[in-house]
N, C-alpha and C positions, 0 to 999 in steps of 0.2 A: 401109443405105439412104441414098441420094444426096438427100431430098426431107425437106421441110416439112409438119409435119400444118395443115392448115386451125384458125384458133383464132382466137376473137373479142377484143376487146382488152376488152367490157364483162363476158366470165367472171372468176369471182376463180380464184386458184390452184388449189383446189383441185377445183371445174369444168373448168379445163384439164385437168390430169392426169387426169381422168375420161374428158374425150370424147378425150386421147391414147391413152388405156388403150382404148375403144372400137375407136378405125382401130389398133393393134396387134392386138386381136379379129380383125379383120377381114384382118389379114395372116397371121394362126396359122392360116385358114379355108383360105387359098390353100396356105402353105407346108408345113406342118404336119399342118393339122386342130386343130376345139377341142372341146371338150366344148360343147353343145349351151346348156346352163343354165349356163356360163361367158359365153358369146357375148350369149344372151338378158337377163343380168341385169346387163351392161353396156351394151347398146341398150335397154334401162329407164330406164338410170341415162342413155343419153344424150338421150331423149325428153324427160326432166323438164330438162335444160340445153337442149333445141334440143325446145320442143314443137310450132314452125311447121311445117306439111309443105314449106312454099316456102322455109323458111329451112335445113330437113334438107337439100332434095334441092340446094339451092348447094353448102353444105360437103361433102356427098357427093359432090357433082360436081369440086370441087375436087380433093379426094382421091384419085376418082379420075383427073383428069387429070395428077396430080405420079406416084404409083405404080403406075397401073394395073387396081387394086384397086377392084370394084364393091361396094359397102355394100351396096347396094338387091340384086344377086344373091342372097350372103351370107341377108341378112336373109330375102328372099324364102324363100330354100331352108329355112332352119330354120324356118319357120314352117309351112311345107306341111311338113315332114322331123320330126313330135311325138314319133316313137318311135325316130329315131335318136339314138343319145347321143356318139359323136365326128361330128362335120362336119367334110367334104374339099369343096373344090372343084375 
């Protein structure tokens, strides 16, 4: 990957590496597939770093304008998807 994750400069270290570890989530969805409660308990963990909804959907917007990669689909899908356990997009 040719691109930059979105990342605020007020997170400490170990908030970055979390909401990095989230948009990788989110690219294992596309390329891959993830496990379900893999995906979900890293968009937990990225809610409580990014709890704004105007401040999610910027860095999501970001994200995806550098890779391509929708969060909000992603998210979407697993949330309507309780009894699938890999996710594909």
């Amino acid at each position: 990957m040719e691109y930059q994750y979105p990342i605020s400069l007020d997170w400490n270290t170990e908030e970055t590496v979390d909401v990095i570890h989230f948009f990788e989530c989110i690219e294992k969805a596309y390329e891959n597939g993830i496990d379900r409660t893999v995906l979900m308990t890293a968009y937990r963990r990225f809610k409580e770093i990014v709890p704004s909804k105007a401040e999610e959907k910027t860095i999501c917007n970001e994200f995806e304008e550098v890779s391509g990669y929708s969060s909000y689909r992603v998210i979407k899908k697993a949330k309507d998807a309780e009894e699938v356990h890999l996710l594909k997009m």
